[in-house]
C-alpha positions as CSV (number, residue, x, y, z in Angstrom):
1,X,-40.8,38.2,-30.3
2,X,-40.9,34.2,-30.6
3,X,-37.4,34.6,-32.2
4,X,-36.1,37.1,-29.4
5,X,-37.3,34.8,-26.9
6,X,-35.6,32.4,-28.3
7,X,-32.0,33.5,-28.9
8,X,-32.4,34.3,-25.2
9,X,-33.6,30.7,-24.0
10,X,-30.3,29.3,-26.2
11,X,-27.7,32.3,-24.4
12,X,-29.1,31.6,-21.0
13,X,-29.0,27.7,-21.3
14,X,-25.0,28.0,-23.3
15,X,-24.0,30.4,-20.1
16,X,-25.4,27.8,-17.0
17,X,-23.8,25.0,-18.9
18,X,-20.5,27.1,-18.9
19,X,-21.3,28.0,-15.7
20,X,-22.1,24.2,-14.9
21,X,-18.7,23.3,-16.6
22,X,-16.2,25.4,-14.7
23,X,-17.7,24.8,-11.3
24,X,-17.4,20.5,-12.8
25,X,-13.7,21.7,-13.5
26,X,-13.0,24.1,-10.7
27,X,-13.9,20.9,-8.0
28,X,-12.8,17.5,-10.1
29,X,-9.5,16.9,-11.6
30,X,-10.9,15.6,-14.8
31,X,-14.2,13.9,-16.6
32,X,-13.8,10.2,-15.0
33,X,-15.8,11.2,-12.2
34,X,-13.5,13.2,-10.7
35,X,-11.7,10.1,-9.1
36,X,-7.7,10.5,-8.2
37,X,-6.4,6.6,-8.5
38,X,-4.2,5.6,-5.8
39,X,-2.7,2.2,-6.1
40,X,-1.9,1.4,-3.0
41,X,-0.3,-1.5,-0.9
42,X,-2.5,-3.7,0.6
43,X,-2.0,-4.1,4.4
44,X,-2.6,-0.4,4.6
45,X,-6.2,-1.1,3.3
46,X,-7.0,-4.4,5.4
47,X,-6.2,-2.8,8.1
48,X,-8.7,0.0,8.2
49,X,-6.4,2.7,8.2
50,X,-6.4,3.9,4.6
51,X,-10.3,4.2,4.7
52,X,-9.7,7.3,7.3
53,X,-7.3,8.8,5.8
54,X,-8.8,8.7,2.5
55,X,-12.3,9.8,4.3
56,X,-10.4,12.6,6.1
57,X,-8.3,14.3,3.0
58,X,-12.2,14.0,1.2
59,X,-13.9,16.3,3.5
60,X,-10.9,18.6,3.6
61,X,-10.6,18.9,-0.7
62,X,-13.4,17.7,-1.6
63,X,-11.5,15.2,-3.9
64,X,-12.2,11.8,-4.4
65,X,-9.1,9.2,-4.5
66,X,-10.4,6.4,-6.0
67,X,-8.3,2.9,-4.1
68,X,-6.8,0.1,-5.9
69,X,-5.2,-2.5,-3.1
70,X,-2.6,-4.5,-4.7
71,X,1.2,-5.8,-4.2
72,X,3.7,-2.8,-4.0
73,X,5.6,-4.3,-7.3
74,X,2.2,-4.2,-9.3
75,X,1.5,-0.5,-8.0
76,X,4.5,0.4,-9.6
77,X,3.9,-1.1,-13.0
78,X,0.7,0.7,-12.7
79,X,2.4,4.1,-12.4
80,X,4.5,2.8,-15.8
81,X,1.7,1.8,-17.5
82,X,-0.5,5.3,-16.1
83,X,-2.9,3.8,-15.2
84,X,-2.7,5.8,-11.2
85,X,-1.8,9.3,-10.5
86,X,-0.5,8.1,-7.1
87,X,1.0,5.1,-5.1
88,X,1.6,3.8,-1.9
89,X,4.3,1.1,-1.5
90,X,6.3,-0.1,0.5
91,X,9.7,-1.7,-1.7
92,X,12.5,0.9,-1.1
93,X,15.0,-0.8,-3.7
94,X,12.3,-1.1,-6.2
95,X,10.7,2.9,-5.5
96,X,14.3,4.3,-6.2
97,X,14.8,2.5,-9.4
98,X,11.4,3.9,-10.5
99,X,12.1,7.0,-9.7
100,X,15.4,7.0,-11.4
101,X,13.9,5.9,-14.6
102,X,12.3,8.6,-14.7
103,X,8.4,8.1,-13.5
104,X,8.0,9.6,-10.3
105,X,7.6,13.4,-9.6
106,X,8.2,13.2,-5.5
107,X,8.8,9.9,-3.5
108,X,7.6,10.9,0.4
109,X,8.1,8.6,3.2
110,X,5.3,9.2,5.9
111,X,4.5,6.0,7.8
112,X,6.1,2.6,9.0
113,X,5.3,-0.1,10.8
114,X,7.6,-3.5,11.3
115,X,8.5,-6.6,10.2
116,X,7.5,-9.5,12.5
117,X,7.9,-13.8,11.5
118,X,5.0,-15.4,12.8
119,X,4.5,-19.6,13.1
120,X,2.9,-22.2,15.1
121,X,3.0,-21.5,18.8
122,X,5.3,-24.2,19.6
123,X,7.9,-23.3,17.0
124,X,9.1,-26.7,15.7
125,X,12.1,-24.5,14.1
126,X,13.2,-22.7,17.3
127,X,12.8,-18.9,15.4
128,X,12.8,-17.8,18.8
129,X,16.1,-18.4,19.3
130,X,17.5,-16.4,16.5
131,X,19.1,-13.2,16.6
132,X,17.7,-11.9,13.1
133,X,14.7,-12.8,10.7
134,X,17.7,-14.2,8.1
135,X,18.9,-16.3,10.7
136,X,14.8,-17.8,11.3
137,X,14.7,-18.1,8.1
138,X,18.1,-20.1,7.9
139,X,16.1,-22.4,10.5
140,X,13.0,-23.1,9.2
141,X,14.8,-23.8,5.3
142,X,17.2,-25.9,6.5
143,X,15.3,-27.9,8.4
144,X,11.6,-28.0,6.1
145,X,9.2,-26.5,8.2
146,X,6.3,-25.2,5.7
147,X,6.6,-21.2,5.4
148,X,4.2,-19.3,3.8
149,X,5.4,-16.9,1.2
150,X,3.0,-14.6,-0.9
151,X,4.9,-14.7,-3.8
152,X,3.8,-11.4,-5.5
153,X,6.6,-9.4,-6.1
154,X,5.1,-7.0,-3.4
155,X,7.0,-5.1,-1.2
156,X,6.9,-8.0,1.9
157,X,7.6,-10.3,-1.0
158,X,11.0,-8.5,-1.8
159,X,12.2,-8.3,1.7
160,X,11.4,-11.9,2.1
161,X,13.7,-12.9,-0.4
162,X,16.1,-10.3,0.3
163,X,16.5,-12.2,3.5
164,X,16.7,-16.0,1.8
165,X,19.6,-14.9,0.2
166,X,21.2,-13.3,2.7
167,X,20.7,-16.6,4.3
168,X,21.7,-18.4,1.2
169,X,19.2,-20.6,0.7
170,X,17.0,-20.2,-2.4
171,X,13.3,-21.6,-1.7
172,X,11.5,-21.6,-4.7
173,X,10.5,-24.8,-5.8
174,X,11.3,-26.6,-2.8
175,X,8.5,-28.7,-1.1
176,X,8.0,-26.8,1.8
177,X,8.0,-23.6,0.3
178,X,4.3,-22.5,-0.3
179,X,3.8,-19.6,-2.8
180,X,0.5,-18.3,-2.2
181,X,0.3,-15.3,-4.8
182,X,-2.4,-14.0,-2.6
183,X,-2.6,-10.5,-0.6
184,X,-0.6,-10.3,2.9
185,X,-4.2,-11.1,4.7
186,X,-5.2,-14.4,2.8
187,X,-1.3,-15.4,2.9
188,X,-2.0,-15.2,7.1
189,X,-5.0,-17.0,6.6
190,X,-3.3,-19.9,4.4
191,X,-0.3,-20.1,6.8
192,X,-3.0,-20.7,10.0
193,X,-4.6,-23.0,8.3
194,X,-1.6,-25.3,6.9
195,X,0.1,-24.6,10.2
196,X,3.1,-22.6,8.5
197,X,5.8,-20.3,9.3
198,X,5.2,-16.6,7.5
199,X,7.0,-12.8,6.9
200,X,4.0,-10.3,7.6
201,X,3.5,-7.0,8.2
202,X,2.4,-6.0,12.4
203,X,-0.4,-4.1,11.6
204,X,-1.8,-6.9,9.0
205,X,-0.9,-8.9,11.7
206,X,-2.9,-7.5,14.5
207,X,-5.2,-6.5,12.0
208,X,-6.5,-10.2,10.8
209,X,-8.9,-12.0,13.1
210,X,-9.0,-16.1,13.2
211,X,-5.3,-16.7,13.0
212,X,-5.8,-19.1,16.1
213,X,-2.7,-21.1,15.2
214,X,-0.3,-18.2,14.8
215,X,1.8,-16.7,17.2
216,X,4.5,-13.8,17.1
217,X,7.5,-15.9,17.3
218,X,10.4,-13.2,16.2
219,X,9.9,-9.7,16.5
220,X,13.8,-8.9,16.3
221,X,15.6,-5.7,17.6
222,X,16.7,-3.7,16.1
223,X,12.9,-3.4,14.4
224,X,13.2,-4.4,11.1
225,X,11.3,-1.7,9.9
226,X,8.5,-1.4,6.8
227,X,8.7,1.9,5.2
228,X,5.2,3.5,3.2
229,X,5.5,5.9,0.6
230,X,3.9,8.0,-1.3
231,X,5.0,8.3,-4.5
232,X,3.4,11.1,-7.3
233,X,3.3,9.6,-10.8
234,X,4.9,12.1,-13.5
235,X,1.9,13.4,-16.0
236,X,4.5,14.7,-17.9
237,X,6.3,10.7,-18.0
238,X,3.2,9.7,-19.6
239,X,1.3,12.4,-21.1
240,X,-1.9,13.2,-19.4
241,X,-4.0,13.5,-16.3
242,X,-2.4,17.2,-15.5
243,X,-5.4,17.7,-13.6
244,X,-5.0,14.3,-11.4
245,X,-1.2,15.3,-11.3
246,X,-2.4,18.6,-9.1
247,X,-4.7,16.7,-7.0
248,X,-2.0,14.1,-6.5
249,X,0.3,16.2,-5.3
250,X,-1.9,17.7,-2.7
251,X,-2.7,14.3,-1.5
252,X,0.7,13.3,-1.0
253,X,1.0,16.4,0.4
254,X,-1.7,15.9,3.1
255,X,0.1,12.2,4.1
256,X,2.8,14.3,5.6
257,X,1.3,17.0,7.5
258,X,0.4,17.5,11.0
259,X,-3.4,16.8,10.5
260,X,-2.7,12.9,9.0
261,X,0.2,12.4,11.7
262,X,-2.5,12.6,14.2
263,X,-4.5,10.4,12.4
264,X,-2.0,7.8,12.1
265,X,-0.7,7.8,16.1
266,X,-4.7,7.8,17.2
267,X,-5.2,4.6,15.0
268,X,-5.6,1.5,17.1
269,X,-6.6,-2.6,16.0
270,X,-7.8,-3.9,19.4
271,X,-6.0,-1.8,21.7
272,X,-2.7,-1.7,19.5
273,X,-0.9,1.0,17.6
274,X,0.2,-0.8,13.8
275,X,2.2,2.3,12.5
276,X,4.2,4.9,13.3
277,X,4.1,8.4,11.3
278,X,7.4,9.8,10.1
């Protein structure tokens, strides 16, 4: 009887744990938790935004995406190197080479917002005058005036010297030209504080409070526009996470429906709309 009981205890507890297990694998994507990595840009995630939509594809899937904030360059090396299962960038030239080689399964544009110079309120360099953010730029560079750069390789970064060139100056090294290899928020606080000329982001803009010495002093037209998006790693580029691969293509999914479009036009920083859904 003793042995009968026995055999039984061992059957029932095998069965709940495979019970345990597929209701575990039926609801996470795999055994780290059950945490989707998204390596994301980060003036979506100082601004606020990214913590609602993240909060509002959770309740829907019950999936967890698990956040890493960083420049949109570094985002993409983390896709190379696998170590997320989604990104959010915002470096057009850059996304279509990694796609090309080969490591992304879907690139999805889904939200923009624009590209703004902002500088001391009396602007010493007359950016106000200028037509374009190449010709500021021409401006400040030829004449000294400290500017701000956050030298990361993120997807600001790029545009930023996308638009040296075009003016044909080359910055690096020279004395007014302040790398701060810091995040678009702490690259707006260093630029308040040294009283410096800087390429941001609107909605990090509007976003960052104590910028007392800042002003908008060129927000050209046509809008130079800043494009997000998402972009699914390939599990089958670098051999594993098939069951973050699903879950990552829902959530990229989810960025362009309906229900996150809403999301994104009912998003406000004092009064003000950042970004656009597309």
């Amino acid at each position: 009887m003793q042995s009968f009981r026995a055999i039984t205890f061992i059957v029932f507890l095998a069965l709940t744990l495979a019970i345990q297990g597929f209701t575990v694998a039926g609801c996470l994507p795999d055994a780290r938790g059950g945490s989707v990595v998204l390596a994301t840009t980060t003036s979506l995630y100082d601004s606020g935004i990214l913590d609602e939509i993240l909060d509002a594809f959770e309740r829907e899937y019950k999936f967890r995406v698990k956040p890493i904030p960083t420049g949109s360059g570094e985002a993409l090396r983390l896709g190379i190197m696998g170590e997320a299962d989604v990104l959010i960038t915002h470096a057009p030239s850059e996304e279509e080479r990694f796609m090309k080689r080969g490591y992304g399964y879907s690139r999805t544009p889904f939200l923009k917002t624009e590209y703004i110079l902002v500088g001391p309120p009396l602007d010493p360099a007359t950016v106000r005058k200028a037509s374009s953010l190449s010709e500021a730029l021409s401006r400040i560079g030829k004449a000294g005036f400290l500017f701000a750069s956050r030298g990361d390789k993120s997807g600001t970064h790029i545009f930023e010297m996308a638009l040296w060139k075009k003016a044909g100056i080359n910055p690096v090294r020279k004395g007014w030209y302040l790398e701060t290899g810091q995040g678009m928020a702490e690259t707006l606080l260093i630029a308040n504080e040294k009283g410096a000329y800087c390429l941001t982001d609107y909605s990090t803009y509007v976003s960052s409070p104590h910028l007392e010495a800042l002003s908008i002093v060129l927000k050209p037209e046509p809008k130079e526009e800043c494009i997000y998006s998402a972009i699914v790693v390939d599990a089958s580029r670098i051999g594993k996470r098939l069951g973050n691969f699903r879950v990552a293509k829902l959530f990229a999914r989810f960025l362009s429906s309906q229900k996150c479009k809403e999301l994104i036009m009912r998003f406000k920083v004092d009064g003000k709309i950042p970004y656009r859904p597309i």
